[in-house]
LOPA-20677 format. One line per 4 residues: number of its first residue (from 1); their letters; for each residue x negated, y, z negated of N, C-alpha, C. Coordinates in steps of 0.001 Angstrom, whole numbers, plus 500000, padded with zeros to 6 digits. Example, Ala and Ser with C-alpha at 12.3 -4.5 7.8 and 13.67 -1.06 7.14 Angstrom:
2
1	AS	486810,494310,492200,487700,495500,492200,486800,496700,492200 | 487150,497750,492920,486330,498940,492860,487100,500030,492130
***
This chain:
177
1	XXXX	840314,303954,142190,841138,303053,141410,840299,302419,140298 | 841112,302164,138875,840095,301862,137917,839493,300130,138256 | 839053,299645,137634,838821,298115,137521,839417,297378,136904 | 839922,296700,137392,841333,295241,136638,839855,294560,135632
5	XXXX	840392,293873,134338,839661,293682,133754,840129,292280,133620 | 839629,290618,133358,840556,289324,133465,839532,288824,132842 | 840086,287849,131898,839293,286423,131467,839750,285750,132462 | 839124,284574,132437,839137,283511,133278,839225,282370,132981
9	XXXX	840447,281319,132791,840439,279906,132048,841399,279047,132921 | 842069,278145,132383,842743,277120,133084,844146,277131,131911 | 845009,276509,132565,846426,276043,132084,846025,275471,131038 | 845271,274408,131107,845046,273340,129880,844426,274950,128592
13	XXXX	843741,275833,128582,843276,276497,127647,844150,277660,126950 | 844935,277729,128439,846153,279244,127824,847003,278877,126704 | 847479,277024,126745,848125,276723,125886,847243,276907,124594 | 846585,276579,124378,845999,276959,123382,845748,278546,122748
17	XXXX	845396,279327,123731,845309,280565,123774,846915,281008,122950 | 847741,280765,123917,849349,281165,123551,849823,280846,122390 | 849457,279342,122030,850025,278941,120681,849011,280254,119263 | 848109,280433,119747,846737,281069,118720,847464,282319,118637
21	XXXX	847842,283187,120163,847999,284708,119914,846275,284966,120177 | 845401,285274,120721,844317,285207,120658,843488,284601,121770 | 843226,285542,122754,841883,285063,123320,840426,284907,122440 | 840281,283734,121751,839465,283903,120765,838001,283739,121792
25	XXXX	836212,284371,121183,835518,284380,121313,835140,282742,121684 | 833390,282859,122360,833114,281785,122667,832553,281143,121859 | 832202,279639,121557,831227,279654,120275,830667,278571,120812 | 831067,277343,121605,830036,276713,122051,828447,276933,122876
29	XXXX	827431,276276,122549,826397,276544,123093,825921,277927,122549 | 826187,278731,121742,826184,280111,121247,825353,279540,119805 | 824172,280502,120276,823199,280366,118913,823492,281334,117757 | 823430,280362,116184,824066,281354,115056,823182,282958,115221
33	XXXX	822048,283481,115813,822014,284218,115692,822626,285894,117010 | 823553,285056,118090,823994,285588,118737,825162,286000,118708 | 825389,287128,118788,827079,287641,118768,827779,286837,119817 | 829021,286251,119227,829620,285808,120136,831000,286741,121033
37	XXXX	831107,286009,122079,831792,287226,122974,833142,286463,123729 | 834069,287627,123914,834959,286890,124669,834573,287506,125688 | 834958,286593,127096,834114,287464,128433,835123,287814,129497 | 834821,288805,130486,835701,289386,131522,835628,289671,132207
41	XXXX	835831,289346,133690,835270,289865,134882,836212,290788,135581 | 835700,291641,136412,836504,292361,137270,836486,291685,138735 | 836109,290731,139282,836468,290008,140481,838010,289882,140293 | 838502,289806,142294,839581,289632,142349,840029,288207,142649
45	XXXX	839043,287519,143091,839194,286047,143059,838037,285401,141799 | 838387,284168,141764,837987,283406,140579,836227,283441,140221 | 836293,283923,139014,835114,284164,138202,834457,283087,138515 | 832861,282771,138957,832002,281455,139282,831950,280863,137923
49	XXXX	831723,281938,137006,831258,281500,135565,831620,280847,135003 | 832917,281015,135156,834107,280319,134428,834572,278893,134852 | 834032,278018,135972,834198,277002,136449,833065,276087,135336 | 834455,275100,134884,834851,273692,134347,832803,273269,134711
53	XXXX	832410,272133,134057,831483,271649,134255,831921,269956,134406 | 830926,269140,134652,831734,267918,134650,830022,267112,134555 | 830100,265607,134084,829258,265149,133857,829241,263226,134667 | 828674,263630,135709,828552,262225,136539,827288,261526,136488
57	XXXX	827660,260171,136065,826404,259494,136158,824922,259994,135250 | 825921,260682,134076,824374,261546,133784,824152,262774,133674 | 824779,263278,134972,824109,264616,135710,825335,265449,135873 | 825275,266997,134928,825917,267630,135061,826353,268377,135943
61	XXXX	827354,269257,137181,827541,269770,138075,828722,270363,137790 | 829241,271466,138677,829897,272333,138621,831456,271373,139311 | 832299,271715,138435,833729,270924,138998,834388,271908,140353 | 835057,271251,141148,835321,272107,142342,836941,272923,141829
65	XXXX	837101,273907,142887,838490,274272,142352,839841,273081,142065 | 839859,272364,142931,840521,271673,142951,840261,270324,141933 | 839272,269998,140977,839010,269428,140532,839964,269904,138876 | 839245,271763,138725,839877,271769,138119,840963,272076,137959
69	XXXX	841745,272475,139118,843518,272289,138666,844365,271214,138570 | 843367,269938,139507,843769,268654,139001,843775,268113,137492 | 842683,268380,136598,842077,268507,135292,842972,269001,134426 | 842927,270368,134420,843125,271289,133807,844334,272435,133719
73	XXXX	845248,271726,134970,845893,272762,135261,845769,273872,136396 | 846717,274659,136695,846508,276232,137453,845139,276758,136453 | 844637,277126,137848,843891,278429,137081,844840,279363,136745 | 843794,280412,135320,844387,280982,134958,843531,282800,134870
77	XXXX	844367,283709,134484,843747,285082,134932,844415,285571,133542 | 843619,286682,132841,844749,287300,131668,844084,288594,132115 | 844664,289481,132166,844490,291098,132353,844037,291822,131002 | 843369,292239,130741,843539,293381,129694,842949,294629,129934
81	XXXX	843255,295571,129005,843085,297061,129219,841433,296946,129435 | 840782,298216,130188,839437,298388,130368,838867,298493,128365 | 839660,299165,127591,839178,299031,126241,838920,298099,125119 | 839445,296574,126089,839295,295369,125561,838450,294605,125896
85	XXXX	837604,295117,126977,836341,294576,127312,835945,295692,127605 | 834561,296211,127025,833936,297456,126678,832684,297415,126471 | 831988,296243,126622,830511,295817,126918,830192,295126,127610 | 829214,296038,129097,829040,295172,130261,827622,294208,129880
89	XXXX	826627,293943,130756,826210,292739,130972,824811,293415,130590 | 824439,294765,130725,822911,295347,130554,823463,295566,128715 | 824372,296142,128717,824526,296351,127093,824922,294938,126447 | 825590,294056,126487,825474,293268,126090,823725,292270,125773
93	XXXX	822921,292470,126546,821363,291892,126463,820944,292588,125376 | 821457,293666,125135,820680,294484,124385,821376,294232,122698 | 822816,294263,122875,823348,294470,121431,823794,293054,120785 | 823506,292129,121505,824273,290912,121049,822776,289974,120491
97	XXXX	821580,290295,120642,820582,289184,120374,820465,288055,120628 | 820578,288202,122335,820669,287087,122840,818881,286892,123085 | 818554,285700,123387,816820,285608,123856,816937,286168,125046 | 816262,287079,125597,816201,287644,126670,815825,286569,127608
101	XXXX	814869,285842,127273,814629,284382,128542,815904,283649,128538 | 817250,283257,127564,818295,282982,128056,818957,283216,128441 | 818900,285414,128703,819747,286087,129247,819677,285638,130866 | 818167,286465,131172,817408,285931,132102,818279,284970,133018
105	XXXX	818096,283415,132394,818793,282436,132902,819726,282056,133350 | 820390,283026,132345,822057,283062,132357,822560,283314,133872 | 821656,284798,134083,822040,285380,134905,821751,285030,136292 | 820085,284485,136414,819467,283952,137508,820531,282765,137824
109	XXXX	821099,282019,136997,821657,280702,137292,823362,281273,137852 | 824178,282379,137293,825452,283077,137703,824992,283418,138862 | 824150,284056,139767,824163,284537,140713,823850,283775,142229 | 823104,282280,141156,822827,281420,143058,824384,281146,142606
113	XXXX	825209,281107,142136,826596,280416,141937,827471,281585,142451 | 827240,282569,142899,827786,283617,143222,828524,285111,142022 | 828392,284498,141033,828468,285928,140349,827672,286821,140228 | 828023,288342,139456,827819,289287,139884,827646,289910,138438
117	XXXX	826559,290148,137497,826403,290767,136215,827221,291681,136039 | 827410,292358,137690,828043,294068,137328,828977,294004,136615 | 829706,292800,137380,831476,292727,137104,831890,292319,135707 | 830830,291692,134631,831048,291123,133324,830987,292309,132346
121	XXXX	832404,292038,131507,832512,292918,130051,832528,291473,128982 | 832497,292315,127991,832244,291316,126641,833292,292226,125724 | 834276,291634,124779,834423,291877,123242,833863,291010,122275 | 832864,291679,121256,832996,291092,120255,834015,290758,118850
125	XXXX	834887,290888,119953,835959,290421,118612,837313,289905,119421 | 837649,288802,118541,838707,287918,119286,840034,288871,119891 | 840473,288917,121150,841534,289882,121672,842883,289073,121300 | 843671,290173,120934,845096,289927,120912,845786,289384,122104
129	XXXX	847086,288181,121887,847667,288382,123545,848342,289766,123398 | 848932,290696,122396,849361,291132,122603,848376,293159,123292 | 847402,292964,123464,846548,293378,124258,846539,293239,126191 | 846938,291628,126446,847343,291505,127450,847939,292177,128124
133	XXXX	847744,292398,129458,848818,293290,130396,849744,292379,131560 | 848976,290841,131347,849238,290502,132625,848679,289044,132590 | 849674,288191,132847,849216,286727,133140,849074,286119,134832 | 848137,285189,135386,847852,285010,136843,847739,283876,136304
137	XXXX	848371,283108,137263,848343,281430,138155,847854,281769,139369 | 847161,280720,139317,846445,280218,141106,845640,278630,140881 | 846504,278380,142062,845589,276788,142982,844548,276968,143590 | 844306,277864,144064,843097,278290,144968,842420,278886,144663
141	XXXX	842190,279785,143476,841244,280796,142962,841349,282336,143503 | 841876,282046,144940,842284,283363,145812,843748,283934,145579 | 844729,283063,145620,846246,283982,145483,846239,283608,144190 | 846975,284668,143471,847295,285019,141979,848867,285122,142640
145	XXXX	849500,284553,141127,851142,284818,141255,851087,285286,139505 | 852031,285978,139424,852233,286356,138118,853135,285826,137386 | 852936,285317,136017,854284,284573,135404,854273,285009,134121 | 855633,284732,133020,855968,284775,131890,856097,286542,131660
149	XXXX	856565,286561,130537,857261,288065,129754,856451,288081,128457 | 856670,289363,128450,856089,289728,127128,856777,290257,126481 | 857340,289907,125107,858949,290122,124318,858393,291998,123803 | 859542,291854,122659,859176,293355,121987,858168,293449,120927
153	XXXX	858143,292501,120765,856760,292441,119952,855195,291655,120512 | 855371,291770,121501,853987,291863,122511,853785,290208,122395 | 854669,289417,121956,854096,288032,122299,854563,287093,123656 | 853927,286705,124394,854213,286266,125768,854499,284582,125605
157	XXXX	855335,284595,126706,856275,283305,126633,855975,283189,128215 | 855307,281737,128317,855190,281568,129931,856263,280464,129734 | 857330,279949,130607,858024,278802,130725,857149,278121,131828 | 857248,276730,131477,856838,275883,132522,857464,275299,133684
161	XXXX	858624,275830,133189,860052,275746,134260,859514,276925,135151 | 858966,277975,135269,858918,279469,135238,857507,278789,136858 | 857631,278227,137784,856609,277969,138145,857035,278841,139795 | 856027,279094,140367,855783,280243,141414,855683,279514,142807
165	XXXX	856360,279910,144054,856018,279414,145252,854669,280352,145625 | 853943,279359,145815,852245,280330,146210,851657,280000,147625 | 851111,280444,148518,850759,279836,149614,850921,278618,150034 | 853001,278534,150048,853404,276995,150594,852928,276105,149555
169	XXXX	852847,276081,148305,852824,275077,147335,853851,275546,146260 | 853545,274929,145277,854049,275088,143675,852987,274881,142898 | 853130,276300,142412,851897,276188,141115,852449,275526,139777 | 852201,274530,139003,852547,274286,137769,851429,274949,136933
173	XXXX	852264,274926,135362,851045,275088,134879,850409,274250,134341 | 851234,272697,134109,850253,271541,134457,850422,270997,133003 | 850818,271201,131911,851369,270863,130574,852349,271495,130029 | 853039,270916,128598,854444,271021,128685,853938,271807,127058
177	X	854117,272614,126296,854263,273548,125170,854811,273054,124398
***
C-alpha cells in the first residue's frame, strides 16, 4: 500500500489555510538563506513536530494534545498526493541549505519527541487546497474523522455546523469562518 501523505496543523490554522487556497510554506525561524518548505508526514497518528509550543514562566515546552485543541481548535490532517510532497528528509539536508548542525538538531531534538525523519516530505512551493485529497479532525491525535467537500472547482468548504461524533465526543472545529 502506498503512503498517505498529511500536513499537520490545528483548526485555528486551516482557517487561514482555507480562506488563502494554499497550504503556504514555512517562514518563521527559517533563515533567508534556506529554502523554505511546506512539510508532511506519513504517520497515522499526530505528527510530534507539529505540536503547538507554549511559553511558561520563561521557559518554552511542548503544549499537550489537549492543550492544543483547547487553544487552537481540532487537530487538523490535510492529505495530499505522494507528488505534493516529493522531498524526504536526507534530500531535503542536501537541497534546501540548511546548516547541517541545524539539521542535525532538528532531527536529534524530533526524535527524543518521537518523530521519525523517514516519514517527512517537503514542497518547496506553496500547495494548492485544490491538490488536497482529504481533510481530518481529531481530539486525540489518534481517531481522524473526515469533514467538508470539495466543489467542482477543487475548492473545499468545511461547515462548522459539519462537526463529527468521534470516540463519544464532538469534534468542533473550534472557530466560526
Amino acid at each position: 500500500m502506498d503512503k498517505r501523505w498529511w500536513h499537520y496543523t490545528t483548526a485555528r490554522a486551516l482557517e487561514s489555510i482555507l480562506a488563502d487556497g494554499y497550504i503556504r510554506r514555512a517562514k518563521s525561524g527559517i533563515p533567508a538563506s534556506e529554502w523554505r518548505a511546506v512539510w508532511f508526514s506519513s504517520r497515522a497518528d499526530w505528527e510530534p513536530t507539529a505540536t503547538k509550543g507554549f511559553v511558561e514562566n520563561g521557559v518554552r515546552r511542548d503544549a499537550t494534545i489537549q492543550e492544543m485543541v483547547r487553544f487552537s481548535g481540532a487537530l487538523v490532517r490535510l492529505e495530499v498526493p505522494a507528488s505534493a510532497a516529493c522531498h524526504g528528509w536526507t534530500a531535503h539536508r542536501h537541497l534546501s541549505h540548511i546548516d547541517p548542525r541545524i539539521a542535525d538538531a532538528l532531527e536529534a531534538g524530533a526524535q527524543r519527541n518521537g518523530a521519525d525523519p523517514a516519514d517527512w516530505r517537503a514542497s518547496y512551493h506553496d500547495v494548492p487546497m485544490t491538490a488536497v485529497l482529504r481533510i481530518e479532525l481529531s481530539d486525540d491525535g489518534l481517531t481522524w474523522s473526515s469533514v467538508g467537500h470539495q466543489d467542482a472547482n477543487g475548492r473545499w468548504h468545511v461547515n462548522v455546523d459539519d462537526q463529527r461524533r468521534h470516540g463519544g465526543g464532538i469534534i468542533d472545529l473550534g472557530f466560526t469562518p
